[in-house]
C-alpha positions as CSV (number, residue, x, y, z in Angstrom):
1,X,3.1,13.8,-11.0
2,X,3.9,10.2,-10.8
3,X,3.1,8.1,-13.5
4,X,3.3,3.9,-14.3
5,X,7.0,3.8,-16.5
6,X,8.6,2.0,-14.0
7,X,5.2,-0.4,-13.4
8,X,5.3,-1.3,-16.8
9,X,9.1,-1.6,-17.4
10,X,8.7,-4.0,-14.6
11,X,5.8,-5.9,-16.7
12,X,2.5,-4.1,-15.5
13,X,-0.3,-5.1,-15.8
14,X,0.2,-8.8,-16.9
15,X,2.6,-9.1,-13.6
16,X,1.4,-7.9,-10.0
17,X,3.6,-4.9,-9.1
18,X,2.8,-3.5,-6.0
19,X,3.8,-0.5,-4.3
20,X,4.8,0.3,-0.6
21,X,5.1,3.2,1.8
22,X,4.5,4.7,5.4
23,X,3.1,6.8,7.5
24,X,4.5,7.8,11.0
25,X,7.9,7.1,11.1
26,X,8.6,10.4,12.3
27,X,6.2,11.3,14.9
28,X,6.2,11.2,19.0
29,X,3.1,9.4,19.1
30,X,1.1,6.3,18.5
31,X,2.1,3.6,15.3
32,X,3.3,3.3,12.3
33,X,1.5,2.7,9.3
34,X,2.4,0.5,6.2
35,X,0.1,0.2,3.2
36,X,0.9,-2.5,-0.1
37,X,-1.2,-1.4,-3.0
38,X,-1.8,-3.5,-6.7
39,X,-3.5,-1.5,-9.2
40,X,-6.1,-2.3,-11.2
41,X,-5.4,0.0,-14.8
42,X,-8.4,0.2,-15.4
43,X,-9.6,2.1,-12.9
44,X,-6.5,4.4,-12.0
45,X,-8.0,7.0,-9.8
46,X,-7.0,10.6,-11.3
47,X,-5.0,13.1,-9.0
48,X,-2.8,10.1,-7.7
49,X,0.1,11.9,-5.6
50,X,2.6,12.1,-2.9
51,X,-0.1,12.3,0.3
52,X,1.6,15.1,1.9
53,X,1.1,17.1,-1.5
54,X,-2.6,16.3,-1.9
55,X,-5.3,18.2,0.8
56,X,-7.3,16.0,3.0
57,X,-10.1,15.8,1.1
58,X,-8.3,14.5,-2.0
59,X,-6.7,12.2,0.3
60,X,-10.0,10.7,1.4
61,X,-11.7,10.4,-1.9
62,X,-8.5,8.8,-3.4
63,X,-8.4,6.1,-0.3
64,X,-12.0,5.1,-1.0
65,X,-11.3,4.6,-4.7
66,X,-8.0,2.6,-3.9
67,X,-9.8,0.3,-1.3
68,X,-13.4,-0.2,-3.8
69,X,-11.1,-0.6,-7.1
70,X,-7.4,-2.2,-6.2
71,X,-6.1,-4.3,-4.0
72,X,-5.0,-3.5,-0.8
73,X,-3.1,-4.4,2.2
74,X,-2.4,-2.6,5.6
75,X,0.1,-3.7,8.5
76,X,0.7,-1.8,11.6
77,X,3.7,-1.9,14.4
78,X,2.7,-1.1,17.9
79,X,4.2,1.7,20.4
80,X,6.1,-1.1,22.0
81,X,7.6,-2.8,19.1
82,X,8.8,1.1,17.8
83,X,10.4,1.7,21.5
84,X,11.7,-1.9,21.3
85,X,13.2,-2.1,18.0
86,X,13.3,1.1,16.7
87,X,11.5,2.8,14.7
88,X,12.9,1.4,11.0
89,X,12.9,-2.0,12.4
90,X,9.3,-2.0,13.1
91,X,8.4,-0.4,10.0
92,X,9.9,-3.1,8.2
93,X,7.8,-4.8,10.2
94,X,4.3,-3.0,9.3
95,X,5.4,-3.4,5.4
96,X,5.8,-6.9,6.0
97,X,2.7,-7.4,7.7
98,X,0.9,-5.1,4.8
99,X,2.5,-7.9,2.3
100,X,0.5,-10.6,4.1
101,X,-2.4,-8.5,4.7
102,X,-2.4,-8.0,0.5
103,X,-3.5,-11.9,0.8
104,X,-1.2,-12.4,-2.4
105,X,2.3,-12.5,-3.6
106,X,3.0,-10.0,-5.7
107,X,5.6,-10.3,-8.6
108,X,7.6,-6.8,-7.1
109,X,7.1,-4.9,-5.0
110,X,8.4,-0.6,-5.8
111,X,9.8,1.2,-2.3
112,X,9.5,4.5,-1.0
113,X,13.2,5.2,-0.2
114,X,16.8,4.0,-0.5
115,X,16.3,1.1,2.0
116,X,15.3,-2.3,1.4
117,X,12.9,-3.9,4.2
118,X,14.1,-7.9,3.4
119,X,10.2,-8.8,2.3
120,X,11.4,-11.9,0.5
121,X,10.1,-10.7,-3.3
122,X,12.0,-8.7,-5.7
123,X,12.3,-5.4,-4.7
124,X,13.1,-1.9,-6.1
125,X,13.8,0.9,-4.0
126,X,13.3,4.6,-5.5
127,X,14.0,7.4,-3.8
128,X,10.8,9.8,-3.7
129,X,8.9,6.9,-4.9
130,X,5.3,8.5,-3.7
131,X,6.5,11.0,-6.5
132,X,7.4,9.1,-9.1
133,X,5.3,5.6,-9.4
134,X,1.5,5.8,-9.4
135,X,1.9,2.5,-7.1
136,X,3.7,4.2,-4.2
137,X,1.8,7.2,-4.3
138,X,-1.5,5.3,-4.2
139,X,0.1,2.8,-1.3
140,X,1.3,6.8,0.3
141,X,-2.5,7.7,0.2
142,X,-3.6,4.3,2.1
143,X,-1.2,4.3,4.9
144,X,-1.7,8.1,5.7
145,X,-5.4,8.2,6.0
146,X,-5.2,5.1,7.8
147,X,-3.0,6.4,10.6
148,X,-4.2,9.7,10.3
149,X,-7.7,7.7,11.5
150,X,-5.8,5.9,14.2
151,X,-4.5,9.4,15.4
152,X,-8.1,10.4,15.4
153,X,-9.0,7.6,18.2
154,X,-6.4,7.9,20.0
155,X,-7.1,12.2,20.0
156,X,-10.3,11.1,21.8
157,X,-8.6,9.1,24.3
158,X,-6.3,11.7,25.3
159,X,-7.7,15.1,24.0
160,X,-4.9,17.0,25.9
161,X,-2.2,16.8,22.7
162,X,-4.7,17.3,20.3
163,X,-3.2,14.6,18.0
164,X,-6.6,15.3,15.6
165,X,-4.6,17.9,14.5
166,X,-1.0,17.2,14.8
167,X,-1.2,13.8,14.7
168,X,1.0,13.4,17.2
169,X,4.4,14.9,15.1
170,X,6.2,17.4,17.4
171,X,4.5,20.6,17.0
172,X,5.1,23.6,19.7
173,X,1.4,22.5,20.6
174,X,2.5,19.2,21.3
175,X,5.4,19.9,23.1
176,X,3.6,22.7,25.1
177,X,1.1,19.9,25.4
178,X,4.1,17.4,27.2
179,X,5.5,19.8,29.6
180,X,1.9,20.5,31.0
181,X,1.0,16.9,31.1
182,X,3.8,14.6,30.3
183,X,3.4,11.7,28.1
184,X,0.9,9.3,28.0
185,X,1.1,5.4,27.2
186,X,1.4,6.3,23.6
187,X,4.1,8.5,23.2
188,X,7.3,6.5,22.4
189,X,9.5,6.2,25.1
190,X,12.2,5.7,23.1
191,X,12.0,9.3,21.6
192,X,13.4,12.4,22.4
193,X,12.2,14.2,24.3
194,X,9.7,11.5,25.9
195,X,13.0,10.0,26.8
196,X,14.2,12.8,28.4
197,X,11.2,13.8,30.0
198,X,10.7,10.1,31.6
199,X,14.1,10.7,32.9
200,X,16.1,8.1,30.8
201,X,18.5,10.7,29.3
């Protein structure tokens, strides 16, 4: 379970440590999702984990308690920006937007991952962060319900994929789901196989 060692080391609570991560780097659909979170430790929700090791309902509970209790920050990049850039560009773009979003500077910010995003403050990246530091994991829990929502909308847009489920990741279902109907305005072009299927490849 991830715990606060490397928070403190770093001077938690008396400096603002933040952690980052995101959600949707690897799918065929729709955004990608950055989330910044400073906690309060006080109030450290209990059951803190990786998202993708926690069930949905943990998941949701845990994001309610991280938005009421700690503070928070969100920043999205667009379809376009992920077919324009690539996807790692524009999630350095999404984490950089979360930063402003947090409507603070924070003293350091903790990575997920062996890549740093340039968010002018002191940075340290850790590899599985969102299983080590309580502030990744919480920031892992943020952006994953929050596109997992978006994913939600854009389901009822186009119901044909059945991103409520897969949230548009590339499932048989979803690929069945391509070759019956071909993609829509928010699958990313610059994918395979919406690349090859649009004929660019």
């Amino acid at each position: 379970m991830p715990d606060n060692l490397i928070e403190r080391a770093l001077g938690w609570p008396l400096k603002l440590i933040a952690g980052i991560d995101e959600a949707g780097r690897g799918p065929w659909a729709g955004p990608v999702v950055s989330a910044v979170v400073v906690l309060n430790e006080k109030n450290i929700p209990d059951g803190l984990n990786d998202s993708k090791k926690i069930s949905e309902k943990k998941r949701l509970s845990l994001y309610s308690s991280i938005y009421n209790l700690h503070s928070v920050g969100v920043g999205i990049s667009s379809i376009e920006e992920i077919d324009r850039m690539n996807v790692l560009q524009a999630t350095f773009l999404s984490m950089s937007r979360a930063i402003t979003d947090l409507n603070f500077q924070p003293d350091h910010v903790l990575v997920d991952g062996n890549l740093d995003p340039g968010l002018n403050v002191k940075t340290k990246c850790i590899i599985k962060g969102d299983s080590i530091s309580i502030s990744i994991a919480a920031a892992s829990v943020v952006a994953k319900v929050t596109r997992d929502n978006l994913m939600l909308k854009l389901d009822k847009e186009f119901p044909n994929y059945n991103w409520k489920k897969n949230k548009g990741y590339g499932t048989a279902e979803h690929r069945k789901a391509l070759e019956l109907y071909g993609p829509c305005k928010y699958h990313r072009k610059s994918f395979s196989p919406i690349n090859k299927m649009l004929g660019f490849n």
